[in-house]
C-alpha positions as a printed Julia matrix, in Angstrom:
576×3 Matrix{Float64}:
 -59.97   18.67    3.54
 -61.5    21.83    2.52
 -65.98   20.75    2.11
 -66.23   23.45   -0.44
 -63.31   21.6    -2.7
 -63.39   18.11   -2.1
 -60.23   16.26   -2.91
 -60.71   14.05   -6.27
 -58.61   10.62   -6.41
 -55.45   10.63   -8.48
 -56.79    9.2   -12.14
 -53.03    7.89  -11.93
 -52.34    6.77   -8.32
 -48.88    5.26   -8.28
 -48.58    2.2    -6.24
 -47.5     1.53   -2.87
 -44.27   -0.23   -2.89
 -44.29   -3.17   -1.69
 -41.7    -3.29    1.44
 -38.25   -5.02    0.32
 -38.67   -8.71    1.98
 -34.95   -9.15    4.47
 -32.77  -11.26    3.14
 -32.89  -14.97    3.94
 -30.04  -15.7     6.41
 -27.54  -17.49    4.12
 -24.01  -15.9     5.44
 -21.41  -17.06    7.82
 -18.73  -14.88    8.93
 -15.85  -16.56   10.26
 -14.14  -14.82   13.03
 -10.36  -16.1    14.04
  -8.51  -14.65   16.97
  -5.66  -15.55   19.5
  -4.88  -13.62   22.43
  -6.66  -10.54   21.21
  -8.94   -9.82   23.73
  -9.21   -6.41   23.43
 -10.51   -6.52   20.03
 -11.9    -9.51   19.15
 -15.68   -8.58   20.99
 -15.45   -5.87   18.47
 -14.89   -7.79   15.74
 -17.5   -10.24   16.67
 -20.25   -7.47   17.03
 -19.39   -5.82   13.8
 -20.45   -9.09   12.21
 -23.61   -9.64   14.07
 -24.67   -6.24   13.36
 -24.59   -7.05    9.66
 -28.18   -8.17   10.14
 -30.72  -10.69    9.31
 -28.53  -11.8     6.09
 -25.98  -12.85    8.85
 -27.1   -16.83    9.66
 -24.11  -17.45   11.96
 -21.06  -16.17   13.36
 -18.38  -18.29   13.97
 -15.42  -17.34   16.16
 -12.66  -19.86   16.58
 -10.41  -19.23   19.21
  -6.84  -20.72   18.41
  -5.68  -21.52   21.86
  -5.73  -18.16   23.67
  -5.0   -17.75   26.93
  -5.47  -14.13   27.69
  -9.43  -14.39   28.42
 -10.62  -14.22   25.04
 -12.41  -17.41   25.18
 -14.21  -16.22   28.67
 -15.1   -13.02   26.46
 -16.59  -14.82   23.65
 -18.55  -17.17   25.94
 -20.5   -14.48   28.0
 -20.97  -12.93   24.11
 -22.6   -16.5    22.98
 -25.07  -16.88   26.01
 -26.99  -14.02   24.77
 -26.73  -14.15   21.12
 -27.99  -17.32   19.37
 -26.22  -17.38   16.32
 -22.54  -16.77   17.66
 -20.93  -20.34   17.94
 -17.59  -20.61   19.45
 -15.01  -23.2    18.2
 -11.85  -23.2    20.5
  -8.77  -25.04   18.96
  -6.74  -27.5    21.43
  -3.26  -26.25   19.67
  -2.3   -23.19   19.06
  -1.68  -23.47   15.38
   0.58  -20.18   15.44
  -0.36  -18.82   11.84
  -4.25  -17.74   10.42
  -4.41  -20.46    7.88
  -5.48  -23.12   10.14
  -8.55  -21.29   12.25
 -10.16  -20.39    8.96
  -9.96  -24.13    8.03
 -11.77  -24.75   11.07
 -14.46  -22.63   10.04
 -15.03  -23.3     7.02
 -15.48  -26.99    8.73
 -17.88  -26.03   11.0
 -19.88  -23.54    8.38
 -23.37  -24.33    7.79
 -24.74  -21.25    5.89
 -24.69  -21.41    1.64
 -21.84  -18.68    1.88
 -19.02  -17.65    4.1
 -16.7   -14.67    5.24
 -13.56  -14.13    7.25
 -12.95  -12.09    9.93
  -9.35  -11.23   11.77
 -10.66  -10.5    15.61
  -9.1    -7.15   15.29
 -10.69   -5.9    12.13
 -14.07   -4.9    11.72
 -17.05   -5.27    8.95
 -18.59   -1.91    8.18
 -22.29   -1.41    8.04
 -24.04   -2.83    4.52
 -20.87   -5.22    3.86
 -22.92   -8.85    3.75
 -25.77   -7.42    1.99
 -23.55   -5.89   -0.77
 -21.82   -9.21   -1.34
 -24.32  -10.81   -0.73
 -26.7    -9.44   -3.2
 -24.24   -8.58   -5.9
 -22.99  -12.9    -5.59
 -26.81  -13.93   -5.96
 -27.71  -11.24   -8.76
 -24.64  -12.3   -11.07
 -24.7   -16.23   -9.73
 -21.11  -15.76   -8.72
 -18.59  -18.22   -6.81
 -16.92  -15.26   -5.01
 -17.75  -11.6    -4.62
 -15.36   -9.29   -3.36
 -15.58   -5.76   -2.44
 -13.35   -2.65   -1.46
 -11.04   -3.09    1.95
 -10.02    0.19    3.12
  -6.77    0.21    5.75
  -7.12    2.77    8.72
  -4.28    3.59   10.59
  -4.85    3.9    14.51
  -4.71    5.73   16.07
  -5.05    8.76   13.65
  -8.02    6.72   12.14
  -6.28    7.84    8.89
  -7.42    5.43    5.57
  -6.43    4.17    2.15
  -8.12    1.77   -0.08
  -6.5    -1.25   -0.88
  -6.69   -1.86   -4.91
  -8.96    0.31   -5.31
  -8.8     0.08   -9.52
 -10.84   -3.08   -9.28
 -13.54   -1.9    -6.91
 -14.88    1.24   -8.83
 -18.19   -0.07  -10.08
 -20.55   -3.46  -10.37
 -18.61   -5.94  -12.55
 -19.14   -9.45  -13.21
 -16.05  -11.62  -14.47
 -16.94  -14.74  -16.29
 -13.52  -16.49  -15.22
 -10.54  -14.52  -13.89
  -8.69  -13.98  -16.62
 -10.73  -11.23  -18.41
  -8.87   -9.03  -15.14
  -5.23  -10.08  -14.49
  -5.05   -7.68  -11.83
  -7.1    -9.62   -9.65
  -3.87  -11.24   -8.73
  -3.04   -7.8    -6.85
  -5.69   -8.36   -4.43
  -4.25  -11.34   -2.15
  -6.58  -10.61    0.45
  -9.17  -12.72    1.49
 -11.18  -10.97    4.36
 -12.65   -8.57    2.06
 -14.95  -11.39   -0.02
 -17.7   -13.59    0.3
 -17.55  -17.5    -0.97
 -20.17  -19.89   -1.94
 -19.31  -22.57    0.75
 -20.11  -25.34   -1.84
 -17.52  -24.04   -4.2
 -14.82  -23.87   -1.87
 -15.66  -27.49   -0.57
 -16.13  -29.2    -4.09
 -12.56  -28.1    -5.23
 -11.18  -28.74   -1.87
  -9.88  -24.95   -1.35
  -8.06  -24.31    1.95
  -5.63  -22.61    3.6
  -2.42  -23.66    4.6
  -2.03  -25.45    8.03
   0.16  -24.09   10.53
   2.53  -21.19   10.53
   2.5   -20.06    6.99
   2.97  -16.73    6.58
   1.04  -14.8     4.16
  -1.37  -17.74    4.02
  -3.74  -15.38    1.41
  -1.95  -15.82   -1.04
  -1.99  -18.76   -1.36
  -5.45  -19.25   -0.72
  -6.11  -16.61   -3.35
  -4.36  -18.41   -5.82
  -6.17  -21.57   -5.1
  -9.7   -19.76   -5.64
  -8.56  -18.2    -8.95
  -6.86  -21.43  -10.61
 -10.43  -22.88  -10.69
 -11.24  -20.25  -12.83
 -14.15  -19.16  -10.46
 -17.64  -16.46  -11.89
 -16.77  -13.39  -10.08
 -18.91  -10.5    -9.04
 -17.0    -6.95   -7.7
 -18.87   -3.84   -5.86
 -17.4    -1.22   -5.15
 -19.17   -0.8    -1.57
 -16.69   -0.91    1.05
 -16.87   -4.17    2.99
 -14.12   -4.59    4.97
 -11.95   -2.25    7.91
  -8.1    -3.24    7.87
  -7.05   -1.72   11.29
  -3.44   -1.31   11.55
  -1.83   -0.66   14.7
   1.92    0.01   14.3
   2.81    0.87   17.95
   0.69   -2.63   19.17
   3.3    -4.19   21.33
   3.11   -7.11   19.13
   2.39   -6.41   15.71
   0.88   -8.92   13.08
   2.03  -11.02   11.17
   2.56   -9.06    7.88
   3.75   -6.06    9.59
   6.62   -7.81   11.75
   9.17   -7.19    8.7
  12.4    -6.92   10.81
  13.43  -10.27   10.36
  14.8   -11.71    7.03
  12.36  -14.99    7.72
   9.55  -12.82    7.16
  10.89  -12.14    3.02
  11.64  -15.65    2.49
   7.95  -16.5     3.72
   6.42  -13.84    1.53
   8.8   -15.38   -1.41
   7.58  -18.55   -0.81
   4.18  -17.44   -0.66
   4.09  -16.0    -3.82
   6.37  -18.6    -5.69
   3.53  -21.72   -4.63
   1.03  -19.24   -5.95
   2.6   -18.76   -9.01
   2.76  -22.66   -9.25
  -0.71  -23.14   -8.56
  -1.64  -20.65  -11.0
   0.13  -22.29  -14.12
  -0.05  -25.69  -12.9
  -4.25  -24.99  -13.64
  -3.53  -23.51  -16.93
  -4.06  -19.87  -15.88
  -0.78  -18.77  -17.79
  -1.42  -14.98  -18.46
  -2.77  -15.23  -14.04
   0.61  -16.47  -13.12
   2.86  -14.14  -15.01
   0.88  -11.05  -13.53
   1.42  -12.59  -10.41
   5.02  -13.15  -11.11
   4.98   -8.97  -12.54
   2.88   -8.2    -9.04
   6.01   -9.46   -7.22
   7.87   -6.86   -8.67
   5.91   -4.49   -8.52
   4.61   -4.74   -5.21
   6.61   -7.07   -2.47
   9.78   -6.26   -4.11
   9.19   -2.24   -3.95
   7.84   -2.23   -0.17
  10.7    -4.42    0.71
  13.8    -2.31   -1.3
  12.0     1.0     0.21
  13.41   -0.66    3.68
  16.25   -2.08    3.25
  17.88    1.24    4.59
  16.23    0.15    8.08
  17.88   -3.1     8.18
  21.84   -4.39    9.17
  24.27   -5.55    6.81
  23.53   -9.53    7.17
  19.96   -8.84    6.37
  20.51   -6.53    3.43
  23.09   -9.92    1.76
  20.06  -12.54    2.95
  17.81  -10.36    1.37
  19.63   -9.76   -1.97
  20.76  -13.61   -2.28
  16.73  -14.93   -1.32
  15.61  -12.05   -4.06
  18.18  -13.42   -6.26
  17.45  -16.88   -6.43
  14.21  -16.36   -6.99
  14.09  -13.94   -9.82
  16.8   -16.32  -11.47
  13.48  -18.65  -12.75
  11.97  -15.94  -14.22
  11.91  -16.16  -18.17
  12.2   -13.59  -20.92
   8.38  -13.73  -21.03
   8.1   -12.48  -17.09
  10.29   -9.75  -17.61
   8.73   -8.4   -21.25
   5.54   -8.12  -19.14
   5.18   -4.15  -18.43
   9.06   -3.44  -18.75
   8.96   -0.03  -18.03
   7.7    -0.64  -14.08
   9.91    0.11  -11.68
   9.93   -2.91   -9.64
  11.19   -4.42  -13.17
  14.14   -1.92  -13.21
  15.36   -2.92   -9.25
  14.61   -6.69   -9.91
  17.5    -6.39  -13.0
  20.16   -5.05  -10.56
  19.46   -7.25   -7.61
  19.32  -10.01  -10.24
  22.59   -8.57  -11.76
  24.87   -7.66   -8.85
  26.3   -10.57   -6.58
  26.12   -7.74   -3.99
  23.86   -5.08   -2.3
  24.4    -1.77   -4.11
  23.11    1.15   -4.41
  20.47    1.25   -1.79
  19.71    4.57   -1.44
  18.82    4.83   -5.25
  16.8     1.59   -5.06
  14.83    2.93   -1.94
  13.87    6.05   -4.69
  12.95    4.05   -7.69
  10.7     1.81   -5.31
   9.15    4.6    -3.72
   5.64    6.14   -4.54
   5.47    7.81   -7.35
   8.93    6.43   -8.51
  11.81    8.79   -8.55
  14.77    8.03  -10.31
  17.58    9.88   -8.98
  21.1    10.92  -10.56
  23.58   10.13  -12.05
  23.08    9.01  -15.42
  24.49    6.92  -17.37
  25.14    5.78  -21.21
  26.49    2.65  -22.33
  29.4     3.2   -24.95
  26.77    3.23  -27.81
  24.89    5.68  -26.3
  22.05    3.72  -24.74
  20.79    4.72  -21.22
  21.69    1.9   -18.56
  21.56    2.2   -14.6
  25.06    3.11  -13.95
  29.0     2.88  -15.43
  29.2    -0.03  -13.13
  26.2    -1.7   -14.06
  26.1    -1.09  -17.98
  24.01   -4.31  -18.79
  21.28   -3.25  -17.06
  19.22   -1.19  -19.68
  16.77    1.97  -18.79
  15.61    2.24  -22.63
  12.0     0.26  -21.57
  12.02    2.9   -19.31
  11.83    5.54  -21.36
   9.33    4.68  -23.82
   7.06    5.97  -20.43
   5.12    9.32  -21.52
   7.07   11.89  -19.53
   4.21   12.14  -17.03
   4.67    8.67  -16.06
   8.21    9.11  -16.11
  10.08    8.84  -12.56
  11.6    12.18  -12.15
  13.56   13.42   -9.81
  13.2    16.81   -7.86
  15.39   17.67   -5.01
  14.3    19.88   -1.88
  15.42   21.6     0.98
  13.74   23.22    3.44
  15.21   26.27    5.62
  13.24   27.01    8.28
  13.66   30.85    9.24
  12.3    33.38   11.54
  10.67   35.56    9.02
  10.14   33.64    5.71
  10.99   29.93    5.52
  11.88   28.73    2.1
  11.67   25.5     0.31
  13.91   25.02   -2.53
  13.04   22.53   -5.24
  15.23   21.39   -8.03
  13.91   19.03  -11.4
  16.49   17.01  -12.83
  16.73   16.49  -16.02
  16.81   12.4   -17.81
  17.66   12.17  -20.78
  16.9    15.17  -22.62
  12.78   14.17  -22.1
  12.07   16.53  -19.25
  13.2    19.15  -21.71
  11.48   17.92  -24.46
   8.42   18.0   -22.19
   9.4    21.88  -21.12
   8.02   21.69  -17.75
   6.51   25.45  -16.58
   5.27   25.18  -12.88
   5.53   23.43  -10.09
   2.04   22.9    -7.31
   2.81   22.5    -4.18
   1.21   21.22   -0.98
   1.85   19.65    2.58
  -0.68   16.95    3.4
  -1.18   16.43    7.16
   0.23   13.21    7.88
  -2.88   11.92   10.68
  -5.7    13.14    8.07
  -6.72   14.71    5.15
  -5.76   18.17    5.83
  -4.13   20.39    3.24
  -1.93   23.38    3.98
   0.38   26.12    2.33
  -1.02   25.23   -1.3
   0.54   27.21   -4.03
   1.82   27.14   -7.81
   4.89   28.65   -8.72
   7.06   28.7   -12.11
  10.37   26.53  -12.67
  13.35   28.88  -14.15
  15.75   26.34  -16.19
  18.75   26.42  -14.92
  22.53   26.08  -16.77
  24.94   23.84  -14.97
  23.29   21.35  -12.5
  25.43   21.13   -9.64
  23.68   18.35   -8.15
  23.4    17.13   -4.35
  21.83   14.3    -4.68
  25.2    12.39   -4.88
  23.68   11.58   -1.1
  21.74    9.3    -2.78
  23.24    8.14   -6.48
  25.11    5.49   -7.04
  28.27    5.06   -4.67
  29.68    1.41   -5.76
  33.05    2.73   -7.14
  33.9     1.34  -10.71
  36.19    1.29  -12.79
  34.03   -0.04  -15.84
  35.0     2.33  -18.83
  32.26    1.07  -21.08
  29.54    3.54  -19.73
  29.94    7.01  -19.17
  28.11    9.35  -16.61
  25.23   11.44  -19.19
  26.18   14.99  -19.86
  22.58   15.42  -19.03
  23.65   15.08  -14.97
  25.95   18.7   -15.61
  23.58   20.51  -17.96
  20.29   21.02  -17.44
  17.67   21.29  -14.54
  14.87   23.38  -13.69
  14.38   25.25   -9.87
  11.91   26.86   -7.79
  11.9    28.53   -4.74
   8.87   28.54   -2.3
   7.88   30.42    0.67
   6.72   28.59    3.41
   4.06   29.33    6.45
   5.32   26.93    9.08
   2.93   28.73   11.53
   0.46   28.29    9.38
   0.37   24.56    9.06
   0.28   23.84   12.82
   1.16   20.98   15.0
   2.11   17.67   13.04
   4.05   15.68   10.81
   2.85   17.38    6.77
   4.0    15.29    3.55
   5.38   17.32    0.65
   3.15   17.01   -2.36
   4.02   18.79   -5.88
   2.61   18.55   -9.04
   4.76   19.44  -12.1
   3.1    21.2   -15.23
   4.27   20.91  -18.55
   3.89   23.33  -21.55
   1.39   20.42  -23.23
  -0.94   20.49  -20.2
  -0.07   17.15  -19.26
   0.64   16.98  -15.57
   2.91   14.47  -12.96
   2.63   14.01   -9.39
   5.16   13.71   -7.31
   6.94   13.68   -3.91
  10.77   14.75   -3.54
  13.64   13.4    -2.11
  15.38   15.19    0.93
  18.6    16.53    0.51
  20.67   14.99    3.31
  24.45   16.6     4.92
  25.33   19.88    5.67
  22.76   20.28    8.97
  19.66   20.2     6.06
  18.02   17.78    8.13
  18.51   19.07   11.61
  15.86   20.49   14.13
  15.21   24.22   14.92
  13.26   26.43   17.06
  12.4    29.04   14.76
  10.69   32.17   16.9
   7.02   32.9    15.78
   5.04   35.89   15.74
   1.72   33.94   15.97
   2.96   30.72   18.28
   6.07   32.37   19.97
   8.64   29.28   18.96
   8.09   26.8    16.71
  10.24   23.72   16.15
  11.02   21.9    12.95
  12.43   19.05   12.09
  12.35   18.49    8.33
  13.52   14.55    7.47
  13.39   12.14    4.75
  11.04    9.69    5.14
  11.86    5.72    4.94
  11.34    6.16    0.77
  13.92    9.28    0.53
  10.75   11.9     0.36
  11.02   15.36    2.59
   8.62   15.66    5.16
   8.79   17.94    8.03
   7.52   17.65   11.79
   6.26   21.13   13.78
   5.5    21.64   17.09
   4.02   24.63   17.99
   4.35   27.39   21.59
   6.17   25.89   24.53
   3.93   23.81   25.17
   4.6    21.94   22.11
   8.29   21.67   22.14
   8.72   20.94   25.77
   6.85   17.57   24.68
   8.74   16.74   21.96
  11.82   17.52   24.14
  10.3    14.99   26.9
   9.42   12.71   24.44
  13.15   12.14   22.9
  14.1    11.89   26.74
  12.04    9.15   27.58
  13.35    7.31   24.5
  17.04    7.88   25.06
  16.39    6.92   28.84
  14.26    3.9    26.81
C-alpha cells in the first residue's frame, strides 16, 4: 500500500459469499452386472466419484462367475459406502438385480447403473438438486450413447432435455413415453415403494419399458435438466452383445412387442389415455422403423415371423391410434404390414423407415386419382402424407458415385411426388460427407439442381417389385416426368482414411430448407471397389455402399499402406 495514498474501505463492500454447504448424502446408485468384469470397476467408480451427494453404492452381482464378485470385493474393503449384494441365481435378464436394489436401498433417492456404463461428472447433483428444488418424484436428465471404440456420441431424446422443466403429472408431455430408459433418472425411493413399482423378474427383455410405464401411470411430479447424466456405451463388436442389441433372432421382436403392448396396458388401465396412445404412435414410430430398416439383414422365416408378430399386434389398434400423427412414417409401413398377408416390398420399407424418411418410386394413384402406396396395394392411402410441408416431406434423391483418377463425380437425382417438389421449385442442393468415427466434415459444397424432362429412373432397385395385376391404381405420370439433377465433384484424397456419410441439404425457391441422406443406386458395378491412383496418396481405394437404411456411403483407404490392410482384413474374414 502506497503511505502517501492510503487505501480507503469500500463505502459499498460486497459480501463474502458464504461457501455452498455439500449436499447431504441422500443418493443411492444401484449398480447391476453379470460376468462383466472388465467394466463393471468402472462403472462402480464413476458412481463413487459423484461425491458427497452419493450415500451408497450398491452393486449386485447376479451370479457371475468370471471374477467380478472378487473385483468388487477388493473395491468394498477400501471404500465404505460400496455394499455388494451377490444374487444366488442368475436371474438372466436386468429386471430382477435392480429389484434387489431397490430392496436393499437405504438413501431417500435412488439410481441405476448397467456395470458397463458410466455416470459422468455433476450427474447426482443435477438430479439431485433439480428433484429437491421442484419437489419431484423422478428427475431425469439427458443420456448420451457413445459408440466404442470411435468414442463417437448421440443424445438419446434429446427434445425433452433442452432446459429446466417441471411437469405437474405426465401428461402435460406425451413424449415422455419416448424415453423408456431408466438409467438416466433419479427416484424418490419412497415413491417407488408406496406404489409398489418394480421391474419385471427374470428374463424379460426390454424390462424399461415396462418399468417406465409403471412410474408414469401414477401420474408422478417430474423435474427434467438438460445436464447430461448418463454414458450409454455401446460396443457392437463385444463378443456378446446386450441384450437390446442382440436383434438377430425373431424372439428378440416378439419381446420388444410384448414389452410395449403391457406398457400400453398399464398406461390406460391407470387412466393415462392420451400416455398410452403416444406410446402405441412411439411403436410406430420408433421399434417398428429400426426393425423394417433391418429386415434386409435377416432370412426369409424371420422376415414371415416378423410380419405375422407385427401383424397381430397392430390388428388392436383403433381408428383413434392410427389418426394420431398420420403423416409419420412408421404410420405409413404399419398400414402395409397390417395390409399384406405377406412380406413385400422391403427395400422400399427399409427407405421410408430410414432417417430422414425417403420415399422412393414408383408412384401410384388410385382410380380416382388419390395417391396410395402402390397398384398392388391401392387401399393403403399416402394423402395424410402429403398434407406434410414439403420440407418435411420424404423425398427421394438418388446418387452414384464414380470414383476416377482425375475428378470423381457424384451424381444426384430429386424425384419428384406428386407434383409438390415442383410446387416447392427446389434450386440447390448442399452437400457434405460426415466422417463416420467423429464429427469431421469434408468436401462441403452447394451446387444448383437443373430440372430435368423425362425421369428415367433407377431406383426400380428399390420400388416396389410384388407383381400385380390390380388395374384399379395406376403408376403416377409424375414417376416419367419430372426430376431435378446435380452433378458434384468429389476430393476422395481429400477426405482421407474412413468410412464418410453423405449429407445434402435441398434449398427451395421459398428459403425453406430439407435435410437429407440418399439412397445408393445398386447394379451395374455402382457399388464395387476401386483403386483409383492419387497424386497426393499414390492409390486410393473406394468402396462406395448403401448402408443398412438404403443411404450411400463410401469407405477410403489411403497409400499402400492402407489398402494392403483392407486387403488383409477381407482375408482374414473369408479364411473366418
Amino acid at each position: 500500500m502506497d503511505p502517501m495514498h492510503p487505501e480507503q474501505p469500500d463505502p459499498h463492500p460486497v459480501p463474502t459469499p458464504a461457501p455452498t454447504p455439500a449436499p447431504a448424502p441422500q443418493v443411492a446408485v444401484v449398480v447391476i452386472g453379470y460376468n462383466d468384469r472388465a467394466h463393471v470397476g468402472d462403472a462402480v467408480r464413476s458412481a463413487l466419484a459423484q461425491g458427497p451427494a452419493v450415500a451408497e453404492v450398491i452393486a449386485v452381482d447376479d451370479c457371475s462367475t468370471d471374477g467380478s464378485e472378487a473385483l468388487l470385493a477388493r473395491l468394498a474393503a477400501g471404500e465404505p459406502r460400496l455394499r455388494v449384494v451377490r444374487r444366488k441365481v442368475n436371474s438372466g435378464g436386468c429386471g430382477s438385480p435392480r429389484n434387489t436394489g431397490i430392496d436393499a436401498v437405504t438413501a431417500p433417492y435412488v439410481m441405476f447403473l448397467d456395470s458397463d456404463d458410466v455416470l459422468p461428472p455433476g450427474a447426482v447433483d443435477a438430479l439431485l438438486t433439480a428433484a429437491e428444488a421442484a419437489r419431484a418424484d423422478v428427475a431425469g436428465g439427458l443420456c448420451v450413447r457413445r459408440e466404442l471404440p470411435s468414442e463417437r456420441e448421440q443424445p438419446w431424446q434429446a427434445p425433452l432435455y433442452t432446459e429446466h422443466t417441471v411437469l405437474a403429472r405426465p401428461a402435460q408431455c406425451p413424449r415422455l413415453v419416448h424415453d423408456t430408459l431408466c438409467v438416466n433418472k433419479l427416484y424418490r425411493t419412497d415413491f417407488l415403494r408406496e406404489h409398489g413399482i418394480r421391474f419385471p423378474e427374470g428374463r424379460f427383455l426390454y424390462e424399461d419399458i415396462v418399468f417406465t410405464a409403471r412410474v408414469l401411470a401414477t401420474g408422478p411430479r417430474i423435474a427434467l435438466v438438460p445436464d447430461r447424466v448418463y454414458v450409454w456405451q455401446v460396443r457392437r463388436s463385444a463378443e456378446r452383445l446386450s441384450l437390446s442389441l442382440d436383434r438377430g433372432h425373431v424372439d428378440n421382436w416378439a419381446a420388444r412387442v410384448e414389452a410395449c403392448a403391457l406398457a400400453y396396458d398399464i398406461l390406460l388401465g391407470a387412466g393415462q389415455k392420451e400416455l398410452a396412445r403416444a406410446a402405441r404412435a412411439k411403436f410406430l414410430d420408433h421399434e417398428v422403423r429400426m426393425y423394417a430398416r433391418e429386415l434386409g439383414l435377416r432370412d426369409a422365416p424371420y422376415r414371415r415371423a416378423w410380419w405375422a408378430r407385427t401383424q397381430e399386434h397392430l390388428a388392436r389398434y383403433d381408428a383413434a391410434d392410427w389418426e394420431l400423427n398420420p403423416a409419420a412414417p412408421g404410420r405409413l409401413i404399419g398400414r402395409v404390414v397390417l395390409e399384406s398377408p405377406e412380406p413385400r416390398d422391403l427395400p422400399r420399407l427399409r427407405e421410408l423407415a430410414s432417417r430422414p424418411a425417403r420415399l422412393l418410386p414408383p408412384y401410384a394413384r388410385a382410380a380416382d386419382g388419390t395417391p396410395v402406396w402402390s397398384p398392388g396395394l391401392p387401399q393403403v392411402s399416402l394423402a395424410p402424407l402429403l398434407t406434410r410441408p414439403v420440407p418435411t416431406l420424404p423425398l427421394a434423391v438418388d446418387a452414384e458415385l464414380r470414383p476416377r483418377a482425375r475428378a470423381s463425380v457424384l451424381r444426384l437425382r430429386l424425384h419428384e411426388l406428386y407434383g409438390r417438389v415442383a410446387e416447392a421449385d427446389p434450386r440447390e442442393v448442399d452437400v457434405e460427407w460426415h466422417a463416420r468415427d467423429d464429427d469431421r466434415t469434408r468436401g462441403r459444397t452447394t451446387v444448383a439442381l437443373t430440372p430435368s424432362g423425362a425421369d428415367t429412373t433407377d431406383s426400380a432397385d428399390s420400388a416396389d417389385s410384388t407383381p400385380t395385376t390390380d388395374s384399379t391404381a395406376t403408376i403416377d405420370s409424375a414417376d416419367t416426368v419430372g426430376s431435378w439433377t446435380a452433378e458434384v465433384p468429389v476430393d476422395l484424397a481429400g477426405l482421407g482414411s474412413g468410412t464418410w456419410d453423405l449429407r445434402l441439404t435441398l434449398r427451395f425457391a421459398d428459403g425453406g430448407e430439407r435435410e437429407a441422406t440418399a439412397h445408393a443406386l445398386a447394379g451395374a458395378g455402382r457399388l464395387r471397389r476401386r483403386a483409383v491412383p492419387s497424386a497426393v496418396h499414390g492409390v486410393l481405394l473406394v468402396q462406395p455402399y448403401a448402408t443398412h437404411s438404403g443411404a450411400l456411403a463410401v469407405r477410403v483407404a489411403t497409400g499402400l499402406g492402407g489398402v494392403l490392410a483392407v486387403l488383409r482384413g477381407r482375408l482374414r474374414r473369408l479364411l473366418h
